[in-house]
C-alpha positions in Angstrom: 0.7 -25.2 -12.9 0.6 -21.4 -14.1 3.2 -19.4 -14.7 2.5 -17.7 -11.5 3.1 -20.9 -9.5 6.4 -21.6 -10.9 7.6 -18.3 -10.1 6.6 -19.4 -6.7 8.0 -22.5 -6.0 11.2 -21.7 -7.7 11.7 -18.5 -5.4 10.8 -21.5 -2.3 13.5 -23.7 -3.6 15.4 -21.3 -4.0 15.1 -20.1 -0.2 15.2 -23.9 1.3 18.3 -23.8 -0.7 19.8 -21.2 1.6 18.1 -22.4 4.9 16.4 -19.3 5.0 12.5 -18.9 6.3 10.0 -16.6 5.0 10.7 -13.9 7.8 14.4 -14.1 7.0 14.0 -13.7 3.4 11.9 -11.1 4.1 14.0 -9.1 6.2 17.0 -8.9 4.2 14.7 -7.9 0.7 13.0 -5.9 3.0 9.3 -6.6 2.7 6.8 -7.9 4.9 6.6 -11.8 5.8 3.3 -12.0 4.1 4.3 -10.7 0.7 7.1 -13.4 0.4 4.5 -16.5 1.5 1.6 -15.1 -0.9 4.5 -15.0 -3.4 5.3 -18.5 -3.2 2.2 -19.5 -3.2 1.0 -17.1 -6.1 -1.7 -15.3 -4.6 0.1 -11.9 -4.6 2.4 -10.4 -8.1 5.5 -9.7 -7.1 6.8 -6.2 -8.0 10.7 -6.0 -10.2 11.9 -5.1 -7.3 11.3 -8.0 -5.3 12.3 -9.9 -8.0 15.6 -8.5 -8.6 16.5 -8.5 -4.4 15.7 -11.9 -4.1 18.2 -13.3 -7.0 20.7 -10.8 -5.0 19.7 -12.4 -1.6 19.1 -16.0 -2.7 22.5 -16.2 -5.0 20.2 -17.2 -8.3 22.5 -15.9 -10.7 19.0 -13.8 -11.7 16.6 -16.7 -12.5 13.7 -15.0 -10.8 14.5 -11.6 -12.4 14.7 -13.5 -16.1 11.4 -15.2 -15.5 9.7 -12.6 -14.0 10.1 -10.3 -17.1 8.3 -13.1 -19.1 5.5 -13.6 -17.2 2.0 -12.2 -18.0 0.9 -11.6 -14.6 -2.7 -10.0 -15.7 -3.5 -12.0 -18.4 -7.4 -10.6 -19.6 -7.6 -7.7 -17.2 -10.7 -5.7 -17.9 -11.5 -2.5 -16.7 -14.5 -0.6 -16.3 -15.8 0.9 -19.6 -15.9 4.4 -18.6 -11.7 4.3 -18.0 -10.1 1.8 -20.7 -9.3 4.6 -22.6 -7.1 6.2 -19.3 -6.0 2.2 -19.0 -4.8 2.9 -22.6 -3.3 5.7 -21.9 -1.4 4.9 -19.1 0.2 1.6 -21.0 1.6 3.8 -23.7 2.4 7.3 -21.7 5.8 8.8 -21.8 5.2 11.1 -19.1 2.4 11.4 -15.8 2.1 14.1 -13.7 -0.7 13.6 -11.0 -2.2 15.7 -8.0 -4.1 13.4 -5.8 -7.0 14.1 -3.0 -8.5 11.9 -0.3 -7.5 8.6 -1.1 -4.0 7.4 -2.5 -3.7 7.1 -6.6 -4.1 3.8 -8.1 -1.0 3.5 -9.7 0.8 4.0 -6.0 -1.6 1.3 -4.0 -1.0 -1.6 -2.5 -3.1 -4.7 -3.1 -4.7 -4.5 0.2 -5.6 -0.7 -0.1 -7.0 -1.1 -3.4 -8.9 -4.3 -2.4 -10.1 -2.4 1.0 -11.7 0.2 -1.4 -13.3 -1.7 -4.1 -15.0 -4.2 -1.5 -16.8 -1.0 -0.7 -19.0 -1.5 -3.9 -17.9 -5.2 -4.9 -17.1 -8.5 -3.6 -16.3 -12.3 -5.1 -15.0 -12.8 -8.5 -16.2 -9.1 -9.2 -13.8 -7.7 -6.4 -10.5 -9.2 -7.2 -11.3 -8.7 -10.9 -11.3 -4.9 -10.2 -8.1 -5.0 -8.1 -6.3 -7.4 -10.1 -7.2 -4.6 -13.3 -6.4 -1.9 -10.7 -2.4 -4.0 -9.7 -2.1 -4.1 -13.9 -1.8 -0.6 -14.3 1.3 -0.2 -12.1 3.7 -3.1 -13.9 5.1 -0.3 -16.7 5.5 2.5 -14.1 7.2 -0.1 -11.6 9.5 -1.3 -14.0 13.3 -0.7 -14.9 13.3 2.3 -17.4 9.6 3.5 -16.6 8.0 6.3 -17.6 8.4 9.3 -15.5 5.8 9.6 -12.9 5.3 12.4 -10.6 2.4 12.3 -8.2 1.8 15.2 -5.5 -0.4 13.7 -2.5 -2.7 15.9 -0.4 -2.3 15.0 3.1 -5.7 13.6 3.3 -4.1 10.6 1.2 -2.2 10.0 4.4 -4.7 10.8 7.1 -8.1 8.8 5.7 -7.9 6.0 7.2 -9.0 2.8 4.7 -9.5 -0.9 6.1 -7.1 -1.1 9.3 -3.7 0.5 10.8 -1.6 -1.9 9.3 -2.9 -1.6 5.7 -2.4 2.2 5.9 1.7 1.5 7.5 2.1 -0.8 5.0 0.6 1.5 2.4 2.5 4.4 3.6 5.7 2.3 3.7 5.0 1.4 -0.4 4.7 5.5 -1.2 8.3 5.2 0.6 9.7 2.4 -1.7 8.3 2.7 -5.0 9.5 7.1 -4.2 13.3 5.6 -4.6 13.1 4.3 -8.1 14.7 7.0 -10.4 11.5 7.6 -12.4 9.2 8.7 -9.5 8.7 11.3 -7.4 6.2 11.9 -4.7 5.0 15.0 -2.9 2.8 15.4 -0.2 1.5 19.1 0.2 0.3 19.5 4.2 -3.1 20.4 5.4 -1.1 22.9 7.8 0.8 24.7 4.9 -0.1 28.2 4.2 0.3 29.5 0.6 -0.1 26.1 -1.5 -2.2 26.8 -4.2 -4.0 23.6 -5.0 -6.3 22.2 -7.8 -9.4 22.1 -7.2 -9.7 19.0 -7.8 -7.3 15.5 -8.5 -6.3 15.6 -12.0 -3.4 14.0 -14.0 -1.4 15.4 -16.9 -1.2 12.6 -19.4 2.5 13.0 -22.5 1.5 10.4 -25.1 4.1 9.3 -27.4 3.7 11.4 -30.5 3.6 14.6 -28.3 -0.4 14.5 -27.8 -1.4 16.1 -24.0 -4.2 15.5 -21.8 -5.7 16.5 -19.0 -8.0 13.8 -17.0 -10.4 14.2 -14.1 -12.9 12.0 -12.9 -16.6 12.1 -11.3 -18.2 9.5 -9.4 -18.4 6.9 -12.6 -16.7 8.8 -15.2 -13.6 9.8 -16.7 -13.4 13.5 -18.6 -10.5 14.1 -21.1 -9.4 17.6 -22.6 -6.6 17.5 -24.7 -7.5 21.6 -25.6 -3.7 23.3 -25.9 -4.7 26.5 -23.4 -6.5 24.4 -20.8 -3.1 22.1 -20.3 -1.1 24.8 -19.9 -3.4 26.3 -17.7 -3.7 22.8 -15.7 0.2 22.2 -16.1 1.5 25.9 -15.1 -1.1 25.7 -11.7 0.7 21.9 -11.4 4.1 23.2 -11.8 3.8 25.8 -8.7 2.3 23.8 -6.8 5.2 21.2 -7.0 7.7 24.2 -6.6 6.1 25.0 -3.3 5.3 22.0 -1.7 7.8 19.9 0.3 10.2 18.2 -2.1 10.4 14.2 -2.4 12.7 13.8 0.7 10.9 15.9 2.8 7.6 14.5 2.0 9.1 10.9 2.5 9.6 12.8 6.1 6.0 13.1 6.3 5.2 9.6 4.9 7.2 8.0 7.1 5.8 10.2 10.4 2.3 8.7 9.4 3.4 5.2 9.3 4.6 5.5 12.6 1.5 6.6 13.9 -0.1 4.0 12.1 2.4 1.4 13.4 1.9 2.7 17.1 -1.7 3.0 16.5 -2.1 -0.6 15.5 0.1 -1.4 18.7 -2.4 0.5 20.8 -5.5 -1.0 19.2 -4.0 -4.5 19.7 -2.9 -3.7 23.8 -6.6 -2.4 24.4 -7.8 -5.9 22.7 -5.9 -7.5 25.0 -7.7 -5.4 28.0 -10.9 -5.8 26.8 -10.5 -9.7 26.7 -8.7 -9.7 30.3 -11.5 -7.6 31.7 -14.3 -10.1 31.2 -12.2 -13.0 32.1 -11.5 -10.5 35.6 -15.0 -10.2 36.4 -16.1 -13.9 35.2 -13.0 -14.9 38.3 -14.8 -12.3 40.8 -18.0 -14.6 40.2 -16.8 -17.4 40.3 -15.0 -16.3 44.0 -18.3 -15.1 44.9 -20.4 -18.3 44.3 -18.2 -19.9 46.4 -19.9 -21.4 49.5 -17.9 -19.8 52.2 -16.7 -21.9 55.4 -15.8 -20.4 59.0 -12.3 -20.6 58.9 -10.8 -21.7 62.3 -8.8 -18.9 63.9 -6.6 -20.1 66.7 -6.8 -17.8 70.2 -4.2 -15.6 71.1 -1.8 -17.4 74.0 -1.9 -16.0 77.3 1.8 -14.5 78.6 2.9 -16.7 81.2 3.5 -14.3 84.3 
């Protein structure tokens, strides 16, 4: 048994303990159901967070948090060669400033996002390899004392839909969690908002430890680093209106949570028109049926006659 599995079936005995189910325990964490079953049975990392809340919940006395924190949960993560040097990077950054286009940034996705776009070019051992490299990243940002992380969405993050309505609400409803830890901020800048002067591009603004600045963009298959003085200021200055400008943190947690609603009602939709498109055929297969019937006179009694 891994380390992984331990975690697990502790945070289950720990749960029997209290009589609680899955649903229960997730309900007063929050989180979904599913997260706290692929928890126990170590198939999904838990996050600090969740960590933390279920020693509060569960009464451990902060078991779970204590062997959380010694856990390697991505032992032999590799990356793609073309961005172990931003995987470097990132594990040793003391600051991150990030404007983001068309899809959500790595270090904000859920597993089922991120899994939902790499099976677009992978699958198998290959696939969860790249997510499980992908989840890796986010442990330093997501944890107590973090770097400083600010991240400024286009509202194309929100409105391309990946895999299914219920990976983009739960998606949209991480943005809203991870936004409330006291080292991260998130933006969204709206398609409809006149005067936002964006990048032309997604970029992050990379502070290294000894001072040492970068600016990073990517291509299809390939990272680009400039750590030229003028050209980060230039990058950093246009980054710093931008954020001025755009909606701040709780107003764009506004927005997030207005496009997980839609998502959530959209999802509701989808499943009521299932439902229809199952009951039609079984409808029409019942009007066949009636009509093969062989039909028999029925025997209609006369009308009495009024006595005079």
């Amino acid at each position: 048994m891994n380390s992984a599995e331990i975690f697990g079936e502790l945070l289950r005995h720990y749960r029997e303990a209290a009589f609680l189910t899955q649903e229960a325990l997730a309900k007063a964490i929050p989180c979904d159901r599913s997260l706290v079953a692929r928890v126990e049975s170590a198939t999904r990392v838990p996050q600090e967070p969740f960590a933390k809340k279920a020693d509060e919940v569960l009464g451990t006395g902060g078991v779970l948090h204590r062997l959380w924190g010694r856990i390697d949960w991505y032992p032999q993560v590799e990356h793609p060669d073309w961005f172990k040097r931003r995987a470097e990077m990132d594990a040793v950054a003391v600051a991150l400033w990030e404007y983001q286009e068309r899809v959500i940034p790595g270090l904000l996705q859920t597993e089922d996002y991120a899994r939902a776009l790499f099976s677009r070019m992978a699958s198998g051992t290959e696939l969860e390899e790249r997510v499980r490299a992908r989840l890796s990243r986010q442990q330093r940002f997501l944890s107590d004392g973090g770097p400083m992380y600010v991240a400024i969405l286009d509202e194309s993050c929100l409105r391309n839909a990946v895999a299914n309505p219920a990976v983009m609400r739960d998606q949209c409803r991480h943005l809203l969690d991870v936004g409330r830890r006291p080292n991260i901020r998130i933006q969204v800048a709206p398609a409809d908002r006149f005067g936002l002067a964006r990048p032309s591009g997604s970029m992050s603004l990379i502070k290294l430890p000894d001072g040492h600045e970068w600016v990073y963009s990517e291509s299809l298959d390939r990272g680009h680093f400039n750590d030229d003085p003028a050209v980060y200021q230039r990058h950093f200055q246009a980054y710093d209106v931008l954020r001025a400008d755009a909606p701040s943190a709780p107003e764009s947690a506004a927005l997030i949570s207005d496009a997980m609603e839609r998502y959530e009602h959209h999802g509701q939709a989808r499943a009521r028109r299932g439902d229809l498109d199952q009951e039609q055929p079984q409808r029409r297969k019942r009007r066949q049926l009636l009509g093969n019937r062989p039909r028999f006179p029925r025997h209609r009694p006369r009308p009495r006659q009024q006595e005079p």
